[in-house]
C-alpha positions, 0 to 999 in steps of 0.5 A: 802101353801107348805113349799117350797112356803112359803115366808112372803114377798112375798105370797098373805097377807092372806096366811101368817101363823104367826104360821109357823116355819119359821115365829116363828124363824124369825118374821121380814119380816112378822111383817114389812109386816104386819105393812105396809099392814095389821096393823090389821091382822086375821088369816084366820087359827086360827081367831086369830087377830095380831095387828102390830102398836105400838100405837094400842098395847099401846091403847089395853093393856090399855083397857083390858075389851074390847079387851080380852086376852081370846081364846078358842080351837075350837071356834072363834079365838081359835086356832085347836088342830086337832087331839093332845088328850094333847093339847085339853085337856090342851085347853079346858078351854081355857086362863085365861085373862091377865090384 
């Protein structure tokens, strides 16, 4: 989807990018969207999953050997460094978990 057909309210739901600038500057039309048609959100760029309901927030930040924090460049859910030499560099051993 183009710069100029971007719109969190409005575009197919699984066309939503959360990492559009758009989307970082302000993420309130995609978070409401989201919470309203797809509390449990996959990326289709990154694989990365979005979780927009409180209490599924509460419930995972509990229960983190279940619901990891760990992502890996590349691999599944990992987000794609394309062609940044640095930031696959930086990537390569991925995030430590957050407890």
């Amino acid at each position: 989807m183009s710069e100029v057909e971007f719109d969190p309210s409005t575009c197919p739901i699984d066309a939503i990018n959360p990492m559009h600038p758009e989307n970082l500057k302000c993420p309130a039309v995609m978070n409401r969207r989201l919470h309203a048609e797809a509390p449990v959100f996959r990326d289709p760029l990154t694989g990365m999953y979005f979780i927009s309901r409180y209490e599924d927030v509460v419930t995972m930040s509990m229960d983190y050997e279940t619901f990891s924090s760990v992502v890996f460049a590349g691999g599944p859910g990992g987000p794609q460094v394309g062609d940044d030499s640095e930031m696959a560099e930086i990537m390569q051993g991925g995030y430590e978990n957050v407890n």
